[in-house]
N, C-alpha and C positions, 0 to 999 in steps of 0.2 A: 846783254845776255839775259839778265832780268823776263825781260819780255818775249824772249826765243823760248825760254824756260815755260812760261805760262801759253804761249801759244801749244806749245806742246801737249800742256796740260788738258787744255780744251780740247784738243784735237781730239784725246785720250775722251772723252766726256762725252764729246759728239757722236764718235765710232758706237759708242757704246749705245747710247741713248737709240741711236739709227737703227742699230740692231733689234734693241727691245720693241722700236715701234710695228718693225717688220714682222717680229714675231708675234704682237699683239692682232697683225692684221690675218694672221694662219689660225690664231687659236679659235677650234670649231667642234665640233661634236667627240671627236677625241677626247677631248678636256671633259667634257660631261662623262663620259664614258667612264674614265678614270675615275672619276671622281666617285662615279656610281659602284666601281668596281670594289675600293675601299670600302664604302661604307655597308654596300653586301657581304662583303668577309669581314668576322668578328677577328680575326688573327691581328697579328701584327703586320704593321708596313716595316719590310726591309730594303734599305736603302745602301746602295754601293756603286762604289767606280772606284778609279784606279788615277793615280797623281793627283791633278788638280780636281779633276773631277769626284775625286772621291774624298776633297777636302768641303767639294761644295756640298755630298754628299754627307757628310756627316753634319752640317750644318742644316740641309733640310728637316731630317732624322730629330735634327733638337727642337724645332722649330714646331715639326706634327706632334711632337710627344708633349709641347708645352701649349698647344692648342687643342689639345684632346683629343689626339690621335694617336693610339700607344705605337711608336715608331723605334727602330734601334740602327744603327751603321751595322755593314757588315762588311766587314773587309773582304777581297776576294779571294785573296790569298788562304786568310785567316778560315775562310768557310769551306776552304779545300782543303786545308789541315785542323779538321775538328769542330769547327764553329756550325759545322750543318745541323748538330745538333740540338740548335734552337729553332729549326725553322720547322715547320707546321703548315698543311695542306692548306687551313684556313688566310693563312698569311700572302699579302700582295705585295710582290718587288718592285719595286724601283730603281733599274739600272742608267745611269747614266755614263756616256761615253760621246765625245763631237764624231768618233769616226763608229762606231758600232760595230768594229771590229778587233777591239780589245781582246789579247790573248785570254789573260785573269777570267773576263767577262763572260767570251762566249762558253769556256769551262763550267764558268758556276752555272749560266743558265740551263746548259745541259740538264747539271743534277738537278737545278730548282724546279724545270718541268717535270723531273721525275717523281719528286714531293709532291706535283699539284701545285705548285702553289703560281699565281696569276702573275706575269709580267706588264709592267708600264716601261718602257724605254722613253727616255729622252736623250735624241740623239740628233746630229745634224744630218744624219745620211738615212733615210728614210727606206732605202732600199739595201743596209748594211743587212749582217749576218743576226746584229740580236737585234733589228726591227722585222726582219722575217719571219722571227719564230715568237715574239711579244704579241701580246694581247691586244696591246695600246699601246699606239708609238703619240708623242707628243715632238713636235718639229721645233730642235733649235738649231737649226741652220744660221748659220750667219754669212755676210758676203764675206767679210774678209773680219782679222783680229786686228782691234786697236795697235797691238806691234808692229813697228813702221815692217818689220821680215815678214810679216804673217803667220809668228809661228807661236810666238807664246801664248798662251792659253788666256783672253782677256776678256773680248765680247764673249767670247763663247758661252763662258764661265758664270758672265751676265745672268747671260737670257737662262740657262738651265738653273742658274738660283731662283731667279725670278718666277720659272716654271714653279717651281718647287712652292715657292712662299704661295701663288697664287692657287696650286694645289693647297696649300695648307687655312690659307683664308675661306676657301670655297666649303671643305668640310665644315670647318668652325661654325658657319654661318648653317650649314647645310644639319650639323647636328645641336644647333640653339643654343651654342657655347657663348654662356655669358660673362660678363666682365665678374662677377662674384669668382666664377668657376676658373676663371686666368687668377684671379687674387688666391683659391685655395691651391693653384700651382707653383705659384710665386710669392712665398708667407717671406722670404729674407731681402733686407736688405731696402732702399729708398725708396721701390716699385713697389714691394712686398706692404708697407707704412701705407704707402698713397692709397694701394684697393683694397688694404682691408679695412682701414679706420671709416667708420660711422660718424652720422652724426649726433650718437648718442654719446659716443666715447668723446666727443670734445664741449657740446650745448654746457650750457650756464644751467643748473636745475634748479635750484634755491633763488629765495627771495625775488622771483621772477616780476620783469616791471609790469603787472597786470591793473587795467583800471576797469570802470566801467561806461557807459557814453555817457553819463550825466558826471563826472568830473569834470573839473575846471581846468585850463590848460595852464594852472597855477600849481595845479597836485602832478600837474604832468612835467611840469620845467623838474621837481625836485629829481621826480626818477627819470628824467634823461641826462639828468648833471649824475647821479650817483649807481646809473644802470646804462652806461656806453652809450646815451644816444640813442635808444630807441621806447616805443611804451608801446606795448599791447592792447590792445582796445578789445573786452569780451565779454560776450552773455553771460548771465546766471552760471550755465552749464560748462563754461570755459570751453566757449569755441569763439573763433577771433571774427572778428566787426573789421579789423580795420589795425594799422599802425599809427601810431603818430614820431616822428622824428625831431631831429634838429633844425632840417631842414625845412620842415613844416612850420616849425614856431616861427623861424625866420618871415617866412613867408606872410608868415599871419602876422607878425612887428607894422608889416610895409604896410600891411593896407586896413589894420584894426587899430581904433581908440583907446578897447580896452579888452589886449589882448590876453592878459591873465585870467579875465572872468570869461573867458569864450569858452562852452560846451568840446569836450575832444569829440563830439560825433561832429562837430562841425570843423572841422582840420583833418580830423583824419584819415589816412589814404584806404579807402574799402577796398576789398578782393585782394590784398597781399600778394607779393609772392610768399609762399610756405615752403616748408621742408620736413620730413619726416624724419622720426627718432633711426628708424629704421634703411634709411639711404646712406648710400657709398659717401664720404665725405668729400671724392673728390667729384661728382655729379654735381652737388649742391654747388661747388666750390666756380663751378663750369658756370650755372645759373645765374649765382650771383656778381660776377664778373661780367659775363653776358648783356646787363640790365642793369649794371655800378648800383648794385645793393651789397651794404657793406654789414647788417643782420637780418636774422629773417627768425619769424617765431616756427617753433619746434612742433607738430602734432604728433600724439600714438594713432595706435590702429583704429579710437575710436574719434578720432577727426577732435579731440580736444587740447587744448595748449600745454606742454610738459615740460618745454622750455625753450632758448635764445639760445643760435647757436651767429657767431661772430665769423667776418673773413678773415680777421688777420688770426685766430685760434686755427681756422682750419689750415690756415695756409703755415701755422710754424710745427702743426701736426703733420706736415709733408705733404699735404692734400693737393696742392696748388701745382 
């Protein structure tokens, strides 16, 4: 049974999967289209369907509005008893429906071309009643729904999310929406922690392990026992030459006589990785995982040393 169970399961994953690629292989100028249409209208995108579709609909809607797209659901019902008046000439709809002939549906579109305001449909019937009168039909056809009946609403559901998300990636990218600008949409909560901490809010400031290159890797052992392991190596002006580590003194045990009196310019690793006071904590966090560096010295704006910031501080800071 076990395994009739999980056969199933895939079956469910395949259909689906099949669908999306099919639909990958239709998506064409349409999709630009859309995309262009949004970002021509300052209005808002309003978004609606009717049962499932108007669940994946309200999930698009959160989706454009938390990637910088101000978006809102609109029920159709809800838009035919009072809710029309949010909508605004400037504003572009997004109906979605698999058959495009939704009773709810073809209603509001009626009034919504009366407003002006621009239709995107995504529908699987390209030739229904509200891809006739839309602007932009984007095609989510599917052969058949993962329900062995073919009736419950599964692939379909897929592909018009998926439309939706890929609508919504395309603006983001399309309006310069940066990881800062998702961090000031999302200030609550573990996501909220990861993009907005810096790596100013976590670095070490004080008693920072700075030497100069003519120390001796004797002044350097005290502050990497009593500074986590790492020493800064820097000019007059406090800009960095170079790290020296643990892992360096090791190195230099194997193969020096007399490794305490060795110069740190001669161990130390030049060109750094670096970090700025001013970077997303979890960027850095990416870096130094990247390249198994486990600190890295801190610059300001003007490229000189202000401090040590540590992987495992960024990582209990939720960076990670």
């Amino acid at each position: 049974m076990t395994q009739r169970i999980v056969d199933r399961g895939v079956r469910v994953l395949r259909a689906e999967r099949e669908a999306l690629a099919r639909a990958e292989t239709r998506l064409g100028v349409d999709f630009a289209k859309a995309v262009g249409m949004i970002l021509k209208n300052p209005g808002r995108v309003l978004v609606t369907g009717v049962g499932k579709s108007g669940h994946i609909g309200a999930k698009i809607a959160s989706t454009l509005t938390s990637t910088g797209t101000a978006a809102t659901f609109l029920h159709p019902v809800d838009g035919l008893h009072g809710d029309l008046g949010l909508v605004g000439e400037q504003d572009v709809a997004i109906l979605i429906s698999k058959s495009g002939e939704s009773a709810e549906l073809v209603e509001l579109l009626d009034h919504l071309k009366r407003f002006g305001v621009k239709i995107i449909a995504i529908t699987g019937v390209p030739d229904s009643t509200i891809a006739r009168h839309a602007d932009v039909v984007l095609d989510a056809a599917v052969d058949e729904e993962a329900c062995p009946h073919d009736l419950a609403p599964t692939a379909s559901t897929t592909v018009a999310l998926a439309l939706g998300d890929a609508l919504a990636v395309a603006l983001l990218e399309e309006r310069g929406f940066s990881a800062e600008d998702f961090a000031r949409l999302h200030p609550g909560g573990a996501l909220g922690r990861r993009l907005l901490t810096r790596v100013s809010d976590v670095m070490e400031r004080d008693a920072l392990p700075l030497l100069g290159p003519s120390a001796l890797i004797r002044e350097a052992m005290v502050l990497l026992a009593e500074r986590r392991g790492i020493v800064v190596v820097t000019d007059e002006t406090c800009h960095v030459l170079g790290v020296v580590t643990t892992g360096d003194f090791t190195r230099l045990m194997e193969r020096s006589a007399d490794p305490l009196g060795t110069p740190v310019r001669s161990v130390m690793t030049p060109s750094p990785r670096l970090a700025h006071a001013s970077e997303l904590g979890s960027a850095v966090v990416h870096r130094m995982q990247q390249h198994s560096i486990v600190a890295m010295p801190v610059l300001d704006e003007t490229e000189r040393v202000v401090g040590v910031v540590h992987l495992h501080d960024l990582m209990r800071a939720g960076c990670g």
